[in-house]
C-alpha positions in Angstrom: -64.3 34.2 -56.6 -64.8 36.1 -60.4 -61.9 38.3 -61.5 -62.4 40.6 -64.6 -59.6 42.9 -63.5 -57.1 40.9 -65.2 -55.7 42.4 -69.0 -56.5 40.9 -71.8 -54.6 42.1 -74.4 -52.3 38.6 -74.5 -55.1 36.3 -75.0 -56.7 38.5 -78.1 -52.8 37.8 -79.8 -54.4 34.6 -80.2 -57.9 34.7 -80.8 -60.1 36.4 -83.2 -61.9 39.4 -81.8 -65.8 40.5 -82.6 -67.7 43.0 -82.9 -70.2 43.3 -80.3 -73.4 44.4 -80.7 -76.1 46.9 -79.6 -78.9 45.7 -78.0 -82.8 47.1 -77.9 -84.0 49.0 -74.8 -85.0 46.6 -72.1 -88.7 45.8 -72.0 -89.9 47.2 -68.5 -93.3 45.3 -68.9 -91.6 42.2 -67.1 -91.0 44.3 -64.2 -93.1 42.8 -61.3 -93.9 39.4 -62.9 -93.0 36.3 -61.2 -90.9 33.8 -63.6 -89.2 30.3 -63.3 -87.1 27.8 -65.3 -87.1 23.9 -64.2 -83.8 24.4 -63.1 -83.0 22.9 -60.0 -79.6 23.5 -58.3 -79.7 20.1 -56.4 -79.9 18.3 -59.7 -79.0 20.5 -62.5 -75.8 21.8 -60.1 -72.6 20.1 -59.6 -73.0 18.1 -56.6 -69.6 19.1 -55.1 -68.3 22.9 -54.0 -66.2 25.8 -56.1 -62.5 24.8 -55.8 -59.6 26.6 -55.8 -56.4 25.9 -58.0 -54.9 23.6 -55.1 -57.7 21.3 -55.0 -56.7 19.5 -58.5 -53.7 18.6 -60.5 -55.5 19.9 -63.3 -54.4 23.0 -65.0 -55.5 24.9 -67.6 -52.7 24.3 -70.3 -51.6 24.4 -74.6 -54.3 21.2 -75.0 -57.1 23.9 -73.1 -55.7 26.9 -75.1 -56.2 24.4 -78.6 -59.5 23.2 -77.3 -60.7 27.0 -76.7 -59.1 28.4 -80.1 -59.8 25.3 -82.1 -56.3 25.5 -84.0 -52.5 25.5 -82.9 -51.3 27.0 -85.5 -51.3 30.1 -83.8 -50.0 29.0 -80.4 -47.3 26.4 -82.0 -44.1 28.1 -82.7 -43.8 28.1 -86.6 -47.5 26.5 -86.4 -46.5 22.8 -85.7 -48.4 21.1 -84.0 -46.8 17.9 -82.9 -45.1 18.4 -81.0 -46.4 21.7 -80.1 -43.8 24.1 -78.4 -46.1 26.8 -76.9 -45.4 30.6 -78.3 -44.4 32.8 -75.5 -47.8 34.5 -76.1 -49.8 31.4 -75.2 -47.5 30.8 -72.2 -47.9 34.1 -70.6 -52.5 33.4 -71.5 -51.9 30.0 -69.6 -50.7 31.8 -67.5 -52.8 34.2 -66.8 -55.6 31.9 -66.9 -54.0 29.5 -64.1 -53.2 32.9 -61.8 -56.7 33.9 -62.1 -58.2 30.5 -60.7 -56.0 30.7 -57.6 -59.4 32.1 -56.0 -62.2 29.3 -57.1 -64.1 28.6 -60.1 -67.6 29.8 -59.7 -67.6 31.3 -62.9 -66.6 28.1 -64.8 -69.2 25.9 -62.7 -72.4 28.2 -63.4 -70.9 28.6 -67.5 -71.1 24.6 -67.9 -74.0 24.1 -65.9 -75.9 26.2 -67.7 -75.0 24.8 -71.2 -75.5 21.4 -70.0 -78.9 22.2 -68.8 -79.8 24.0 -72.0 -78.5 21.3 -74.1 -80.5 19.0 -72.2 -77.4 16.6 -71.5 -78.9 13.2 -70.2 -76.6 12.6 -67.3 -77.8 15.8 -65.0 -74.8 17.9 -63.9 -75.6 16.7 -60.2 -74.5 13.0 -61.4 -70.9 14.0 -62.1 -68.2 13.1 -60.1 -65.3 15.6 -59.6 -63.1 13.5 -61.6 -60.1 14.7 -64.3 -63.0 15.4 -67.3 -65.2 17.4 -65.2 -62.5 19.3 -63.7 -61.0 19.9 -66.5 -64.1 20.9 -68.5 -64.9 23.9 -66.0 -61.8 25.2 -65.9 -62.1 25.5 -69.9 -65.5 27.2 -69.4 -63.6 29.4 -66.9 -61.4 30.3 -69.4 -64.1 31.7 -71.4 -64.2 34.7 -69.5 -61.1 36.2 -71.1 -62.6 36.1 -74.5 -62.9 39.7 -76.2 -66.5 39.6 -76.9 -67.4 38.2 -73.4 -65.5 41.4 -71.7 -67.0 43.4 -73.9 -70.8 42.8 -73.1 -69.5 42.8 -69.5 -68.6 46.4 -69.4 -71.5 47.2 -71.2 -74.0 46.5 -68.3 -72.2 49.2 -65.9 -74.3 52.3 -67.5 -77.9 49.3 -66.8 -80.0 50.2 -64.1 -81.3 47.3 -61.9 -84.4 47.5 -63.1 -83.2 47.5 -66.8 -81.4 44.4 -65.8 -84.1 42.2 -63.8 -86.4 43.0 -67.2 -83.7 41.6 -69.6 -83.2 38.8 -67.2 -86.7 38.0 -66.7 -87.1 37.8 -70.6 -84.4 35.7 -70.7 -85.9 33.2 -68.2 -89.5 33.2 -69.6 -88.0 31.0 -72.5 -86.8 28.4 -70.3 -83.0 28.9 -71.1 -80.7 30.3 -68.8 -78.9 32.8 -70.6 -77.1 34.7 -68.3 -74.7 34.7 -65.5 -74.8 37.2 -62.9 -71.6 38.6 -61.7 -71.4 40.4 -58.3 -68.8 42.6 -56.7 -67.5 44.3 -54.4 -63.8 45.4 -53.5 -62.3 42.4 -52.3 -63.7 40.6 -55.3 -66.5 39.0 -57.1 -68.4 36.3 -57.4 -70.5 34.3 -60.5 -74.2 32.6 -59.5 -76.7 31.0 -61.9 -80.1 33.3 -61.9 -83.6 30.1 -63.0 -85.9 32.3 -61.4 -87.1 35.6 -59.9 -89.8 36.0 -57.0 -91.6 39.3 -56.0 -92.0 39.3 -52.3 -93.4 42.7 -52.5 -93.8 45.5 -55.3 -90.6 46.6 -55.5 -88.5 43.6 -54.4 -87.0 41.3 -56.6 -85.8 38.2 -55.6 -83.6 36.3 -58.0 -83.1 32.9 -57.0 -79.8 31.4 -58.2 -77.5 28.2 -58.2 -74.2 29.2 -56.3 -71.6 27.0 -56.8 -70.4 27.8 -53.2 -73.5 25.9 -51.8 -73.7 23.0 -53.8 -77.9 21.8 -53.7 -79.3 24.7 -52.3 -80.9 27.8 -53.7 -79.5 30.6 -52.6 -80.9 34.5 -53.9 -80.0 38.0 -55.3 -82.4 40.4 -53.6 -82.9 43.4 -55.7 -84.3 46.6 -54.3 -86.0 48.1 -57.5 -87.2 51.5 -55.2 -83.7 52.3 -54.0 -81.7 50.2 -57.1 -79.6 48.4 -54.8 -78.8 44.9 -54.5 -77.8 42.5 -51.4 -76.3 39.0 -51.1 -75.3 36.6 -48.4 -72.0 35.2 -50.0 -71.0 33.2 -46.3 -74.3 33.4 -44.6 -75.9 30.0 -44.2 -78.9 32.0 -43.1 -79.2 34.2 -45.9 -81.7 36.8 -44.4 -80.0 37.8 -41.5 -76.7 37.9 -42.5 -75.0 40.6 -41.0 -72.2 40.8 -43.4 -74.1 39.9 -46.6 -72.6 41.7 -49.8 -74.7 44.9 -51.4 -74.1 47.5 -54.4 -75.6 49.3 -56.8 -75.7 49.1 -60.8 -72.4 49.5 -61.2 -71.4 46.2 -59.4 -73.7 43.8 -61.2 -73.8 42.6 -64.1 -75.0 39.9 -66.7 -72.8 37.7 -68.7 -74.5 35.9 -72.0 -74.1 31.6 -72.3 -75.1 32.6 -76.1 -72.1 35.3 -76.2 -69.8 32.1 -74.5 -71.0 29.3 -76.9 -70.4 31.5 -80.3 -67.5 32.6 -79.1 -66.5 28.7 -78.9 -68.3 28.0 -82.2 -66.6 30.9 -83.7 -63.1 29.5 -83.1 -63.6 25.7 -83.5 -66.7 25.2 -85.3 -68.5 23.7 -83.1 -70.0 23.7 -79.3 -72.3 20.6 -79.1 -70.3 17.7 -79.7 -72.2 14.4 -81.4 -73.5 13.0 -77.7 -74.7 16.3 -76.6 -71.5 17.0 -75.0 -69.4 20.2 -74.3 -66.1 20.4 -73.7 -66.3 16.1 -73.5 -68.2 15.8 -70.2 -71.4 14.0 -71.3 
């Protein structure tokens, strides 16, 4: 499950914030045209489901905060670093971090997938095993929710209408790069899927086909009622049409998330995001 409820204000102690950015008016001419990445969820996907925190010994600690923030020097007491005593602030983000994966993942999973496919990593996601590395890599990428600038262009898709949404997302897809999460909600939570492609089954239906790291392999979708600007997703339903209790909203419970706004949020703090193999966060 996504959480964004959580406060912030401990992790930006020890990060650099940015400015965000305004963006130019959605481009409505992609409305109604059919678009698709390679992406396939049964390769490009992790081969095994969302996890909760109980599932690993892994958890997210000071050598994850470094990692994220690319120096200790300002989560080392009196910036040493070895050995590093964690300041109280990065204690209380570690723990934040580690409270907020109690519920799964997902985010984390659909955040490195995506980089890996865009990087074009040469051992497809699908290949990995869920050993320490991987682990440990998603929950980093999960961690990137609680940068500034990735809240930021969260909240700023609430005043989006659907349709303003499918056209930025169906821009976004036409290059061949997945971009963007998509981040669905409703009061007992949230979830993160991976839109590669969108399908119009009739004028005003779109369907956005996505990898959900709750179904490992299959491709599951986000229908999107463009007439009435409401959405619907089967979260638990294996049968995804006829799901009786399938999720559905409006505007103000979807959003997109940006891989770009992720990655120079990384690169911004340590430098760099692809590492000399083509790796991220050390999974090849």
């Amino acid at each position: 499950m996504k959480k964004i409820s959580i406060k912030i204000a401990l992790l930006l102690a020890v990060t650099v914030a940015l400015t965000g950015c305004a963006t130019n008016a959605p481009d409505h001419s992609y409305i109604g045209k059919a678009v698709a990445t390679d992406f396939d969820p049964a390769v490009d996907g992790f081969s095994f489901a969302n996890f909760n925190s109980r599932q690993y010994a892994q958890e997210f600690d000071i050598e994850d905060l470094t990692a994220m923030v690319g120096t200790r020097d300002t989560v080392c007491v009196d910036g040493v670093a070895d050995p590093c005593v964690p300041t109280e602030g990065a204690l209380k983000v570690i723990g934040i971090v580690n409270s907020s994966r109690q519920l799964g993942h997902c985010e984390g999973m659909v955040v490195l997938a995506a980089a890996r496919y865009d990087l074009g990593t040469k051992v497809k996601t699908a290949e990995l095993d869920d050993d320490p590395a991987v682990i440990s890599a998603i929950i980093r990428s999960f961690a990137t929710m609680f940068f500034p600038e990735v809240q930021q262009q969260t909240r700023d898709w609430v005043s989006n209408s659907l349709t303003d949404t499918i056209a930025v997302l169906a821009k976004s897809l036409e290059t061949g790069k997945l971009e963007y999460g998509l981040g669905l909600y409703t009061p007992n939570g949230g979830h993160e899927v991976l839109p590669f492609a969108i399908e119009y089954p009739s004028k005003d239906l779109a369907l956005v086909l996505v990898y959900d790291s709750n179904w490992p392999g299959k491709t599951r979708y986000v229908e999107i009622d463009l007439a009435a600007q409401t959405w619907r997703f089967s979260f638990s339903g294996s049968d995804q049409a006829s799901d009786a209790n399938a999720w559905t909203g409006t505007h103000t419970d979807l959003d997109l998330n940006s891989n770009k706004v992720r990655l120079a949020a990384i690169e911004s703090r340590t430098g760099e995001v692809e590492l000399p193999s083509g790796e991220i966060w050390g999974v090849e």
